[in-house]
Every structure is written in C-alpha cells, then in structure tokens.
mmCIF file of the C-alpha atoms, coordinates in Angstrom:
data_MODEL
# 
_entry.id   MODEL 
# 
loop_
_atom_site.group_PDB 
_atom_site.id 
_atom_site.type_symbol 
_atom_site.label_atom_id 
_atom_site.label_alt_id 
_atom_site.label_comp_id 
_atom_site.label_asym_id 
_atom_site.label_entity_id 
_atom_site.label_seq_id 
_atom_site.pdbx_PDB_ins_code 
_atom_site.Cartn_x 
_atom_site.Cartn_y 
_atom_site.Cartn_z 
_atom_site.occupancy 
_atom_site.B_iso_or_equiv 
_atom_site.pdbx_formal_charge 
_atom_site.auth_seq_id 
_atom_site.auth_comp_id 
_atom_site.auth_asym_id 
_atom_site.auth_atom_id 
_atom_site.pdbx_PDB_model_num 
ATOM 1   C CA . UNK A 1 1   ? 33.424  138.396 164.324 1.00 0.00 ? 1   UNK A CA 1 
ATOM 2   C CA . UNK A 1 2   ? 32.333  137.752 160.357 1.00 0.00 ? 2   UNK A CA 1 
ATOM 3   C CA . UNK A 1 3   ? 29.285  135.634 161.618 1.00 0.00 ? 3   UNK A CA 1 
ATOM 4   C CA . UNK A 1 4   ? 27.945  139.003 164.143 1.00 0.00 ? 4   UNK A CA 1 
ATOM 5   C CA . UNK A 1 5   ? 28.753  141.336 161.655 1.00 0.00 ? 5   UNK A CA 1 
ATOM 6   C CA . UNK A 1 6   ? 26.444  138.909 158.690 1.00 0.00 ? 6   UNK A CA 1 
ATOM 7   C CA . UNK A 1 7   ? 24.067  138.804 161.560 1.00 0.00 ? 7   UNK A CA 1 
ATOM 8   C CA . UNK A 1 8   ? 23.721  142.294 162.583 1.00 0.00 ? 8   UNK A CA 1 
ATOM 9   C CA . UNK A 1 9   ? 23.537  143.300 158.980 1.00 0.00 ? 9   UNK A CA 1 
ATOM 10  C CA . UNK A 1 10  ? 20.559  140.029 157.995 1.00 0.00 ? 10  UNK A CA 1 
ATOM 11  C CA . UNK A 1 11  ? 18.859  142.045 161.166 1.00 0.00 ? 11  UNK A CA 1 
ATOM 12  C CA . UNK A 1 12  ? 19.029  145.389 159.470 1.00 0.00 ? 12  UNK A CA 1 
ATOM 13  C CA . UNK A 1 13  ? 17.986  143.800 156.278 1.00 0.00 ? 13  UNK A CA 1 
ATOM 14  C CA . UNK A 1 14  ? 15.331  142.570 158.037 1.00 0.00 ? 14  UNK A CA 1 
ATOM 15  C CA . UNK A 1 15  ? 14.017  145.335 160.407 1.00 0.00 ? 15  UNK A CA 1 
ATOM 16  C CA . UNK A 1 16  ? 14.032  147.396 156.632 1.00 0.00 ? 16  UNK A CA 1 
ATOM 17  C CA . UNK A 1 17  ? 12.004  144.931 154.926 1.00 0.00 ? 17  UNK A CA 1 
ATOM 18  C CA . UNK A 1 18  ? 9.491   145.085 157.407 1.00 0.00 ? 18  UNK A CA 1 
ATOM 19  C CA . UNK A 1 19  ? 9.216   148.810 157.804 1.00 0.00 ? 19  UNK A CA 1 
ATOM 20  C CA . UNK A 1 20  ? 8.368   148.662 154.179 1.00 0.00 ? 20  UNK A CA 1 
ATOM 21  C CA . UNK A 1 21  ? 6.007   146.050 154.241 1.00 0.00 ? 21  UNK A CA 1 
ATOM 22  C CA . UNK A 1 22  ? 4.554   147.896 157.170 1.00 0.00 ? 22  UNK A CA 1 
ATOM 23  C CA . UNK A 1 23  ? 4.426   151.032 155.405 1.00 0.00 ? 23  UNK A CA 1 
ATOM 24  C CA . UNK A 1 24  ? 3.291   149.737 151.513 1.00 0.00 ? 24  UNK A CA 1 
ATOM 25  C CA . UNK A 1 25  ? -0.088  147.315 153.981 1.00 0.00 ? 25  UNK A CA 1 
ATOM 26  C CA . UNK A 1 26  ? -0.717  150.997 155.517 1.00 0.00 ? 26  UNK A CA 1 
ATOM 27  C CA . UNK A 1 27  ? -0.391  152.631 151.816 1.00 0.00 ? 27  UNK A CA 1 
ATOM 28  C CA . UNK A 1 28  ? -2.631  149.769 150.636 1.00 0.00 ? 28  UNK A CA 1 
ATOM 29  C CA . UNK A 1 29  ? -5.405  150.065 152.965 1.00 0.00 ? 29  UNK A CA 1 
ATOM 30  C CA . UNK A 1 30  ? -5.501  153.899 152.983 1.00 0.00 ? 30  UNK A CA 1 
ATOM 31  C CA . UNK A 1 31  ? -5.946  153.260 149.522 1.00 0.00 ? 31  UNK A CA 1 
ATOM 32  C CA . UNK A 1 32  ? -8.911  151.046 149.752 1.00 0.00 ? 32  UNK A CA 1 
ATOM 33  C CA . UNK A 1 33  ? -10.623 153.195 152.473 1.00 0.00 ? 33  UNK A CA 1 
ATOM 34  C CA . UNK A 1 34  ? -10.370 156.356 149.991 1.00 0.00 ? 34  UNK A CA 1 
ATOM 35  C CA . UNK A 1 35  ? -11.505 154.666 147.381 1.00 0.00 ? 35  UNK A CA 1 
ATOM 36  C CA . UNK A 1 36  ? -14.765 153.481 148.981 1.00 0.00 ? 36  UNK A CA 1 
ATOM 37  C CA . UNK A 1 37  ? -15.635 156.324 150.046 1.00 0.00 ? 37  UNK A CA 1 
ATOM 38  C CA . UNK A 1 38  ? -15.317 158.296 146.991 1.00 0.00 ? 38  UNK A CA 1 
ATOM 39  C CA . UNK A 1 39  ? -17.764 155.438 145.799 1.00 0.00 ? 39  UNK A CA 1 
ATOM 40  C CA . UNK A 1 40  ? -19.936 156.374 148.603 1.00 0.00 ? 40  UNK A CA 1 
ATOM 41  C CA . UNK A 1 41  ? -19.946 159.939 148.283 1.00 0.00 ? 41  UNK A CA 1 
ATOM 42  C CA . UNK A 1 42  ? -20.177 160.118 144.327 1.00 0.00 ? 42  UNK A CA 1 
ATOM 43  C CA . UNK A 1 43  ? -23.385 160.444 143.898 1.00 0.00 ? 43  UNK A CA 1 
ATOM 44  C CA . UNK A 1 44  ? -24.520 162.895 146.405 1.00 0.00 ? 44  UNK A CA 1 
ATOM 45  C CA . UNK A 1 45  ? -22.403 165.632 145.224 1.00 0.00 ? 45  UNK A CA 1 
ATOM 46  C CA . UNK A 1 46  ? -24.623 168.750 144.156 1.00 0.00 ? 46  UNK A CA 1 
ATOM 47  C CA . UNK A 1 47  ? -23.494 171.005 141.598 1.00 0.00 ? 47  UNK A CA 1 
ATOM 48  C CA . UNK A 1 48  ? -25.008 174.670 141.720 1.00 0.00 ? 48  UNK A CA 1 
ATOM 49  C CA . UNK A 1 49  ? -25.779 175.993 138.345 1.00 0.00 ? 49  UNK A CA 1 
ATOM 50  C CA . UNK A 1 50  ? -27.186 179.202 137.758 1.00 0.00 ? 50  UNK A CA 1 
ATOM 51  C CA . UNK A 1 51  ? -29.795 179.348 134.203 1.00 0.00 ? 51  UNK A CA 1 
ATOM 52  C CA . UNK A 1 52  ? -30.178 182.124 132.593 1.00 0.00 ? 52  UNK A CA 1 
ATOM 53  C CA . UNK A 1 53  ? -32.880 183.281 134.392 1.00 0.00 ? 53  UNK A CA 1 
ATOM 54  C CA . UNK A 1 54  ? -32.771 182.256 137.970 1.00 0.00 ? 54  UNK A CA 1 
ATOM 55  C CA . UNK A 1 55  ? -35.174 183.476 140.695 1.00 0.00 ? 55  UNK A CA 1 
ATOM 56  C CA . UNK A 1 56  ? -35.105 180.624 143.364 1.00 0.00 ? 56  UNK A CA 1 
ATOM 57  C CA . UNK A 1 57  ? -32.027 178.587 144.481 1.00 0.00 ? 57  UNK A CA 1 
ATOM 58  C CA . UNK A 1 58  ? -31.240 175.694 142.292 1.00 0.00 ? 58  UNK A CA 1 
ATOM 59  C CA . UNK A 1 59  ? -29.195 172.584 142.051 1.00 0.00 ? 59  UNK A CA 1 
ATOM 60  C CA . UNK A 1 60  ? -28.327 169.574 139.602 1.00 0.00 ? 60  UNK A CA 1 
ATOM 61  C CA . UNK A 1 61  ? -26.924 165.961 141.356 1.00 0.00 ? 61  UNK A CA 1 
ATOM 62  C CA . UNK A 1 62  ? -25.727 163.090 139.470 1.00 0.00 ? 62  UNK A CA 1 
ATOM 63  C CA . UNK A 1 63  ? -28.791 161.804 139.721 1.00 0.00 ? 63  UNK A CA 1 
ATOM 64  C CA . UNK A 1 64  ? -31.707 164.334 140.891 1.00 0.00 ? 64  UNK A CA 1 
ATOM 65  C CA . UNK A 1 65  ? -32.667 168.286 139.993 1.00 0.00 ? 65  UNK A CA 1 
ATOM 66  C CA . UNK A 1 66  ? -34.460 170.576 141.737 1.00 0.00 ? 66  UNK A CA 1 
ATOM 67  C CA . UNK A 1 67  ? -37.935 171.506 140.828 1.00 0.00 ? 67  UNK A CA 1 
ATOM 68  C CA . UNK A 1 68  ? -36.458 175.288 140.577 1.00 0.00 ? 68  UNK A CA 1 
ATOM 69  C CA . UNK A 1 69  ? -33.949 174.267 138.237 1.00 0.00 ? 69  UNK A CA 1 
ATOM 70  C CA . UNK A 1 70  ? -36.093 172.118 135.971 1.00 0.00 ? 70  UNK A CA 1 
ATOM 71  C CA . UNK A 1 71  ? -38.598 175.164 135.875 1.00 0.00 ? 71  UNK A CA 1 
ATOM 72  C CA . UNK A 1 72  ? -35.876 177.729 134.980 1.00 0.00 ? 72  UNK A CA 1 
ATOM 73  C CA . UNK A 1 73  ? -34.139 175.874 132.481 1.00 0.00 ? 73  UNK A CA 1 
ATOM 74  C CA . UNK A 1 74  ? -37.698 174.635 131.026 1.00 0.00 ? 74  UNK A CA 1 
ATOM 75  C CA . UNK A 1 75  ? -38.588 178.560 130.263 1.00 0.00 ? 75  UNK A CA 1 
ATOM 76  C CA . UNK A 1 76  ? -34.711 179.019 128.864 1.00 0.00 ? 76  UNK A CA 1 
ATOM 77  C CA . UNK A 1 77  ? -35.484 176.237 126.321 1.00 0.00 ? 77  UNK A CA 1 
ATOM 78  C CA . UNK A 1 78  ? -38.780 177.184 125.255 1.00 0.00 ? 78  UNK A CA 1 
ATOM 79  C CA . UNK A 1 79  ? -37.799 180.308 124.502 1.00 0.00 ? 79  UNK A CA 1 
ATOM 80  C CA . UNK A 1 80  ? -34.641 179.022 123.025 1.00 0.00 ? 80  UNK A CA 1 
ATOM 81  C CA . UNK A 1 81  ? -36.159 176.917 120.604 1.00 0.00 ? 81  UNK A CA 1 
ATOM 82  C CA . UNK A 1 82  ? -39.645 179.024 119.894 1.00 0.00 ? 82  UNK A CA 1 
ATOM 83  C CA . UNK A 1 83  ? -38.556 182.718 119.516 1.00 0.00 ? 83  UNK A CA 1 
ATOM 84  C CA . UNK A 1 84  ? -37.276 182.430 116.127 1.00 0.00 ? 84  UNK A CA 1 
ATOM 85  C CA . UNK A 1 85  ? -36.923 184.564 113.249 1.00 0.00 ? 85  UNK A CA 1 
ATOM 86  C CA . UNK A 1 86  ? -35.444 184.051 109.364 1.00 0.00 ? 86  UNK A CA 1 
ATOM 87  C CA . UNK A 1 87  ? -32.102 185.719 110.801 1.00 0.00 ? 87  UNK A CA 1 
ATOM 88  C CA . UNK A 1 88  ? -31.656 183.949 114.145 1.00 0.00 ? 88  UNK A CA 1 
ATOM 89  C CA . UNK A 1 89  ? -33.201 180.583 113.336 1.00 0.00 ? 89  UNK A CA 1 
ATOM 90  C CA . UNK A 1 90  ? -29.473 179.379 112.254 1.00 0.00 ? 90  UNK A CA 1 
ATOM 91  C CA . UNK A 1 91  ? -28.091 180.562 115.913 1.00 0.00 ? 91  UNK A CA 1 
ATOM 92  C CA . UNK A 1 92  ? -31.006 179.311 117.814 1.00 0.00 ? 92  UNK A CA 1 
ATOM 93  C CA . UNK A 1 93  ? -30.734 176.270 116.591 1.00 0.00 ? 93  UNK A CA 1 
ATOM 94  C CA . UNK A 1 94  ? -27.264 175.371 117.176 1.00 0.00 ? 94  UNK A CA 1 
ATOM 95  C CA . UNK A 1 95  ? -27.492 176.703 120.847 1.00 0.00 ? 95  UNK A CA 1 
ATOM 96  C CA . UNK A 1 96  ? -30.480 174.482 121.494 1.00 0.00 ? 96  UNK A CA 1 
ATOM 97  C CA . UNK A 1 97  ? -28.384 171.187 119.738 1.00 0.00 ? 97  UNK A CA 1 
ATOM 98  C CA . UNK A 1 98  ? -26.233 172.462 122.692 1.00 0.00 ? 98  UNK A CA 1 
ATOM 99  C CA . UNK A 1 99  ? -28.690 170.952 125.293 1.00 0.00 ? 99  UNK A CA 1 
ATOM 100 C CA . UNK A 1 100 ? -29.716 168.011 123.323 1.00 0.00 ? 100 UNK A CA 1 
ATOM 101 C CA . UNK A 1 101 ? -29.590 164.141 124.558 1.00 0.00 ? 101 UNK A CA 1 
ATOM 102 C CA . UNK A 1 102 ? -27.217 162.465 121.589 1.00 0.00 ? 102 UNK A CA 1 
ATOM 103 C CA . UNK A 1 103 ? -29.830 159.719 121.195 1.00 0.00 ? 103 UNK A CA 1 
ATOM 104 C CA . UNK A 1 104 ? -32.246 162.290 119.950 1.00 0.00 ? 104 UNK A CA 1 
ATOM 105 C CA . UNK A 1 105 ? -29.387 164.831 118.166 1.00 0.00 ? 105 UNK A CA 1 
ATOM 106 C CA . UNK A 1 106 ? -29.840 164.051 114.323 1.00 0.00 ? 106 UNK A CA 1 
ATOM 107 C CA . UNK A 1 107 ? -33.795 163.951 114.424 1.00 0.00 ? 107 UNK A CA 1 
ATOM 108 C CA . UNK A 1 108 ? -34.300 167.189 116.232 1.00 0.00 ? 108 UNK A CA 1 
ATOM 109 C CA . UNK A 1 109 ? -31.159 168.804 113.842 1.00 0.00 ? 109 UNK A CA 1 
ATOM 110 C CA . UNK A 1 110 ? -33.365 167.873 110.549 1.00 0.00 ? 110 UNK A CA 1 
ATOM 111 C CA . UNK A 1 111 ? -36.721 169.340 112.584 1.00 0.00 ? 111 UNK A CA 1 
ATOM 112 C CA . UNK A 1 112 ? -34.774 172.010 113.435 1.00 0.00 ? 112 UNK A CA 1 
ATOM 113 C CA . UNK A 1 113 ? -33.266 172.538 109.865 1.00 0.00 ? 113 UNK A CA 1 
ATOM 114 C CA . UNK A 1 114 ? -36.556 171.817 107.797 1.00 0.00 ? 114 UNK A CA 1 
ATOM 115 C CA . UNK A 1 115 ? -38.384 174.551 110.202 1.00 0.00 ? 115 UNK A CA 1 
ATOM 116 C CA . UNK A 1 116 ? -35.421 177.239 109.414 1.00 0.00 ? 116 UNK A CA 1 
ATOM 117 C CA . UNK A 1 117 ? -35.860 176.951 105.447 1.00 0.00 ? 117 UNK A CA 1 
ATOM 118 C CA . UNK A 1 118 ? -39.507 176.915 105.856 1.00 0.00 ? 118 UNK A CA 1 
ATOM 119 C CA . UNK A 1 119 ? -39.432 180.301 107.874 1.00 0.00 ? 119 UNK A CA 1 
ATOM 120 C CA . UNK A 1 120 ? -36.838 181.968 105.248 1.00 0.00 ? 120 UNK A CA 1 
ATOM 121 C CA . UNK A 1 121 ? -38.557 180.668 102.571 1.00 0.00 ? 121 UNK A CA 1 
ATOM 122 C CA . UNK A 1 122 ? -42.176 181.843 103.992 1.00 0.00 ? 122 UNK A CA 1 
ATOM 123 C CA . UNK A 1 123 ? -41.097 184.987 105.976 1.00 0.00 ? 123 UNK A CA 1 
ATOM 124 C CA . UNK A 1 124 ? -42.420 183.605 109.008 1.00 0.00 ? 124 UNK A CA 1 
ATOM 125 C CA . UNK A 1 125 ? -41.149 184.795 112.473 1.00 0.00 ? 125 UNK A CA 1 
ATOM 126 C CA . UNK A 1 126 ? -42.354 183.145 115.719 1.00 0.00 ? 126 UNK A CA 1 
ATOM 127 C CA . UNK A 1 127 ? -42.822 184.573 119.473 1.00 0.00 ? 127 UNK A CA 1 
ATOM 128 C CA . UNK A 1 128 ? -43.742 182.671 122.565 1.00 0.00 ? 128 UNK A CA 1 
ATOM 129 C CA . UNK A 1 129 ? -44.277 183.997 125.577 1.00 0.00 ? 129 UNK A CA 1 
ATOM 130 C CA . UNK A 1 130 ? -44.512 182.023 129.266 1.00 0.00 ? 130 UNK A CA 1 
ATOM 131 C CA . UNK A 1 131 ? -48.202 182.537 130.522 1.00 0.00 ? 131 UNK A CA 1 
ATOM 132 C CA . UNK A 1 132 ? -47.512 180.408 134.034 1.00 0.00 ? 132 UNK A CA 1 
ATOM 133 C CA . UNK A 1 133 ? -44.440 179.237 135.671 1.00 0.00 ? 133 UNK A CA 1 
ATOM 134 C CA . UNK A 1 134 ? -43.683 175.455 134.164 1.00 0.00 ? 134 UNK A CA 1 
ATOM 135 C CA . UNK A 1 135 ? -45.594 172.576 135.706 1.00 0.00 ? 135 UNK A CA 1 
ATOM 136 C CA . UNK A 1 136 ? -42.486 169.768 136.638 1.00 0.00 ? 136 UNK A CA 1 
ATOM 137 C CA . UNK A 1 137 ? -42.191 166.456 137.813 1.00 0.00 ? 137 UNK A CA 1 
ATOM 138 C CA . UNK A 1 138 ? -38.493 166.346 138.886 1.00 0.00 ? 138 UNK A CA 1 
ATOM 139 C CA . UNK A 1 139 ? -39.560 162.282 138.969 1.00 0.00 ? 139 UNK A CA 1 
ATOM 140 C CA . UNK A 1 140 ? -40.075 161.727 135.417 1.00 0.00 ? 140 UNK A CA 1 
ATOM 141 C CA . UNK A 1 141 ? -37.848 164.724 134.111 1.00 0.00 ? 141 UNK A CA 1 
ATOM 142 C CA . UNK A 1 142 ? -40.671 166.551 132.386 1.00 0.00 ? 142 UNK A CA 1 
ATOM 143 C CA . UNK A 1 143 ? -42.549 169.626 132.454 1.00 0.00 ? 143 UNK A CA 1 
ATOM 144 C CA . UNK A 1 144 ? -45.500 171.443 131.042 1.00 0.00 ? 144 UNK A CA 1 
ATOM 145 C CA . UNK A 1 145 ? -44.379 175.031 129.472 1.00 0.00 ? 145 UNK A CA 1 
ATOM 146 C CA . UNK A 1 146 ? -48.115 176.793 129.159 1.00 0.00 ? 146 UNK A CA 1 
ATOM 147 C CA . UNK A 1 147 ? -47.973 180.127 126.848 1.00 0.00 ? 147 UNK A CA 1 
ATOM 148 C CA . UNK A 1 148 ? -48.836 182.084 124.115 1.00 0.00 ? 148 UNK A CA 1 
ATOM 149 C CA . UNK A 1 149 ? -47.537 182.074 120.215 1.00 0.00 ? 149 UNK A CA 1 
ATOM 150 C CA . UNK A 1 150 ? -47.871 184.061 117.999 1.00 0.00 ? 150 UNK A CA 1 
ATOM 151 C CA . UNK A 1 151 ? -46.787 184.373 114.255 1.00 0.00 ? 151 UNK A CA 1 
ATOM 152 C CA . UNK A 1 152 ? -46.362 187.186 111.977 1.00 0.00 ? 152 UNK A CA 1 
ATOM 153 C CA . UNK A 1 153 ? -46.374 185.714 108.298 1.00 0.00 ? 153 UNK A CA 1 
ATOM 154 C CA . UNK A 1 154 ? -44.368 188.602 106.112 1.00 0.00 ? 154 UNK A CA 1 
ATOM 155 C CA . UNK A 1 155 ? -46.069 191.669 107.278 1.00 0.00 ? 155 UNK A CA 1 
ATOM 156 C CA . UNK A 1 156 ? -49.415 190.141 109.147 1.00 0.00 ? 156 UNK A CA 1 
ATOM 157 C CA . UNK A 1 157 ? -49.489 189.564 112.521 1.00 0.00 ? 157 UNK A CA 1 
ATOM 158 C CA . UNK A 1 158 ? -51.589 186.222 113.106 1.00 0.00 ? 158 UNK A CA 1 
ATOM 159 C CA . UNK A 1 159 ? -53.649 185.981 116.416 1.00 0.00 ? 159 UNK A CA 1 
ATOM 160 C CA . UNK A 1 160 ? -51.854 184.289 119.242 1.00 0.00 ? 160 UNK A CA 1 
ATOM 161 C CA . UNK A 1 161 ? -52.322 180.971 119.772 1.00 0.00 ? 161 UNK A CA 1 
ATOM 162 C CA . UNK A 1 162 ? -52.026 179.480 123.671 1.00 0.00 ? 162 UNK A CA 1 
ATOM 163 C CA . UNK A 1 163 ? -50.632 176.282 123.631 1.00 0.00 ? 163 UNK A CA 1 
ATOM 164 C CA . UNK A 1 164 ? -48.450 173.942 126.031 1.00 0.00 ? 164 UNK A CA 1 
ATOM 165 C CA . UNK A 1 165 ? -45.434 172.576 125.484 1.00 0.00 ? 165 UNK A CA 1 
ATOM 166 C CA . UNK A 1 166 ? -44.226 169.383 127.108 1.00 0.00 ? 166 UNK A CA 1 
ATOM 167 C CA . UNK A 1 167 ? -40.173 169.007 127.488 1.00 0.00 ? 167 UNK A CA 1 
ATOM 168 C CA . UNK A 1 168 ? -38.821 165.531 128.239 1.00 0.00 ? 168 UNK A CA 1 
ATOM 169 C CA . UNK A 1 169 ? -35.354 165.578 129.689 1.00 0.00 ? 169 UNK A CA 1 
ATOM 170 C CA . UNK A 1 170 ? -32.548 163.150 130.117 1.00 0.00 ? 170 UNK A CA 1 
ATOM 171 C CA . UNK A 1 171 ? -30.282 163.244 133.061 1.00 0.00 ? 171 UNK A CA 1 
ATOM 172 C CA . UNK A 1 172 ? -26.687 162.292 132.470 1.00 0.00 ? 172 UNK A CA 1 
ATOM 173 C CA . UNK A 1 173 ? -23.964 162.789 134.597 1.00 0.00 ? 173 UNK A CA 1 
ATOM 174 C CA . UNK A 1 174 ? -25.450 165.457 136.289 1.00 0.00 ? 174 UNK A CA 1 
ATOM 175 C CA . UNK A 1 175 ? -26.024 167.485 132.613 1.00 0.00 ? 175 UNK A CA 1 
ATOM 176 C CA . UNK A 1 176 ? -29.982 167.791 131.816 1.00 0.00 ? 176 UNK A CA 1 
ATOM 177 C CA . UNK A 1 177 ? -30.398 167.169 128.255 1.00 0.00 ? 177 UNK A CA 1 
ATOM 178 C CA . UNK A 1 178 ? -33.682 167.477 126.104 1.00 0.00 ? 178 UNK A CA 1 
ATOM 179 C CA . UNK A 1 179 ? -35.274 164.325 124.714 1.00 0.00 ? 179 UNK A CA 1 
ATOM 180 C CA . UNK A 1 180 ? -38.500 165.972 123.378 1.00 0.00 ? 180 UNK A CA 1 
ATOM 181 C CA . UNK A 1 181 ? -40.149 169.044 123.611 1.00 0.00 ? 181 UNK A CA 1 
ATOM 182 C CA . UNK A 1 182 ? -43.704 168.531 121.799 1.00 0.00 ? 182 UNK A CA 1 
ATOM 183 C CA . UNK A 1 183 ? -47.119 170.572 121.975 1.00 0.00 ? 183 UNK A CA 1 
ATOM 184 C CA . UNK A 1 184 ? -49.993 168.813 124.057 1.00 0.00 ? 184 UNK A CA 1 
ATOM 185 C CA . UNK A 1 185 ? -53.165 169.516 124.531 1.00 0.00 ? 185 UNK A CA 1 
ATOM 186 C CA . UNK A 1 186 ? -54.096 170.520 128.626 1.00 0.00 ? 186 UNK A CA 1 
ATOM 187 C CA . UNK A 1 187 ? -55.877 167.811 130.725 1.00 0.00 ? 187 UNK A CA 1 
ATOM 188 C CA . UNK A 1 188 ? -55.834 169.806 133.830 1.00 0.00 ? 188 UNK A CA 1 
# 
C-alpha cells in the first residue's frame, strides 16, 4: 500500500513538473517571438508631429522625415534664430539651444551669445522674412531657407538684404536636431 501511495504521489510530482516545464518553454518562446518582432517593427514606427506652422501632413521615423516636415520646421528655425531684437535675443536663443544636436551645443551657445551682446551693445534688431517655401533634401537632412533681412541699426532702417540660409540637421531617435544653419550663396 506505502509503495502505490509513493508511486501515485512520484506521478503527481511528475505530471506537475512537466506542466511547468511545459508552461515556462511556452513562456520562453512567446518571449523570444515578441521580442523579435519589436526588433522588427522598431524602426518603422512614425511619429506625427505637428510644427508650429503646419500646412501639409507631416511625419518624423526613427530614421526618415518627410519633406513637409523638414520644410515646416526649416521656416520655424529660421525665424527662430533670425528675428531677433536686444529684448528677445536672450529667449530666442535658449529656445533655439532647444533644437540643437549636443555635438554642436557649446559653439552655436557662444555664436549665439557673442551676437546678443553685439545687438544690445549696437542697438541692432534683425527681421527675416521667407521669400519661397525651403528647398529640402530629406536624404542629406538639409535645406535651403531663401529670404529677405533686414536690419534697423538704432533708429535707421538698412535696405533688405536677400540671402539663403542652409540648415544641416541631425536625426536622432526620431528628434531632428540642427547641426548648422549658415548663409550660402545660390547656385541654382
């Protein structure tokens, strides 16, 4: 009677190990399926951002913009960072740090700084105004923001100047950041 009884209950033991070991393989290969296809799907996600001024439909991946969104956010930036007067060039400059690739953080903050004493010191307020929609190349992360600036030095107003500016962005995880934004002349 002992011997059934240790045998029944070595079965039990037995059918209970094996459930378990059934369930924790399932567990463990649910596991691995989920996880490779997260790994597959990560970077196709799209994230829909709206700039400040939006006109067309727009998106941002991990790894890809559109051309509407580069264009949109290109006109935000140069406005951003070229509409500046004695009062606002403090504020202006910290929100356009805000969109700044960290390789490229500390030199634009001294640019940035240098230009704001020269304007108090000098009186100098700036305008720029978007003549064409932004030329982009989504490829290479830049585009070509064509305008017109114009100064006014105390009291004067100074003729407006048109002039192009190029912005070179950085794409990281899915966040476009500014590398450069530079004046060049037009080859077109």
């Amino acid at each position: 009677m002992k011997h059934v009884l240790k045998k029944s209950r070595i079965q039990y033991l037995v059918d209970n190990r094996n459930g378990y070991l059934v369930l924790a393989s399932g567990s463990i290969i649910l596991n691995i399926l989920l996880s490779l296809i997260i790994y597959y799907v990560m970077g196709y996600e799209k994230v829909v951002l709206v700039p400040p001024t939006l006109t067309n439909p727009a998106w941002i991946s991990q790894k890809n913009v559109s051309s509407s969104y580069l264009s949109s956010m290109s006109l935000f930036y140069a406005e951003l960072r070229f509409n500046l007067t004695p009062s606002n060039a403090s504020v202006q400059r910290q929100l356009f740090l805000d969109y700044v690739d960290p390789s490229q953080y500390e030199k634009l903050k001294t640019e940035l700084i240098e230009e704001e004493e020269h304007l108090k010191k000098e009186h100098i307020s700036i305008s720029f105004y978007a003549t064409e929609v932004p030329r982009v190349d989504t490829a290479k992360l830049i585009a070509k923001v064509p305008g017109d600036i114009q100064y006014i030095v105390g009291d004067s107003l100074q003729p407006s100047q048109h002039v192009i500016y190029e912005i070179h962005y950085r794409l990281i995880g899915g966040k476009l950041l500014i590398r450069s934004i530079e004046e060049v002349k037009d080859h077109v």
